[in-house]
N, C-alpha and C positions, 0 to 999 in steps of 0.2 A: 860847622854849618854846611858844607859843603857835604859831608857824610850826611848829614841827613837829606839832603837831597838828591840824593844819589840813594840810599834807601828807599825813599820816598817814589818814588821813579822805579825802581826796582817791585815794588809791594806792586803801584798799580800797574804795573806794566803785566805783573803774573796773574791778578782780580781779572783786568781787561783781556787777558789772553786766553785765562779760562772762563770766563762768559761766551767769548765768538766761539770757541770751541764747540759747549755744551749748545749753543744757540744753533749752529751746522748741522748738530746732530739730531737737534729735534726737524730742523727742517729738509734733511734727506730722511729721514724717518716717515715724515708726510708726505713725500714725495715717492718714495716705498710702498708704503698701505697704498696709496692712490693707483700705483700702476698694478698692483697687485687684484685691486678690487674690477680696474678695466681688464683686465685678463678674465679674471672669474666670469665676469659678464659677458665678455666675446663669447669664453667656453659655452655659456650655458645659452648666449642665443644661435650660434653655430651647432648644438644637441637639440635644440628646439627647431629650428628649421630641417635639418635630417631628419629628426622623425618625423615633419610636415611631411617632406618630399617620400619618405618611405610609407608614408599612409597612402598618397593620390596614387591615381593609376598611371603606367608608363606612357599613357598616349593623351594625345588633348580630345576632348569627344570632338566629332565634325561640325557640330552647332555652333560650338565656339568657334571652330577655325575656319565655319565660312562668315560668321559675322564678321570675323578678324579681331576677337576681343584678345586684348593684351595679357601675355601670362605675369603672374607678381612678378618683383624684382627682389630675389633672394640676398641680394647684393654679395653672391658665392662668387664672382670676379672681381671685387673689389681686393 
């Protein structure tokens, strides 16, 4: 009797251990693709605002700068 409880203990303890296992690894796996997909998107809105700024001209015209209109906020210092 005692051997089978001690088996029995043994069986789920290796079911239970390889569940949390495979369970970990699906959820650092999502947690991968997720930072992977926020990198992509930094890259590609940091390539999109570089070529904004490399299209405009290097000076603000004076219209604007005597109205005192605000220039965007590239958020290039964040």
């Amino acid at each position: 009797m005692r051997r089978q409880i001690t088996i029995t203990l043994l069986v789920l303890g290796t079911v239970f251990g390889y569940a949390a296992g495979f369970s970990s690894l699906r959820c650092r796996a999502e947690a991968r693709r997720d930072a992977f997909q926020r990198h992509v998107a930094a890259l590609c809105v940091d390539a999109a605002r570089e070529a904004e700024r490399s299209e405009r001209p290097a000076h603000r015209t004076t219209a604007a700068a005597r109205h005192g209109a605000p220039e965007a906020d590239t958020g290039a210092g964040r």
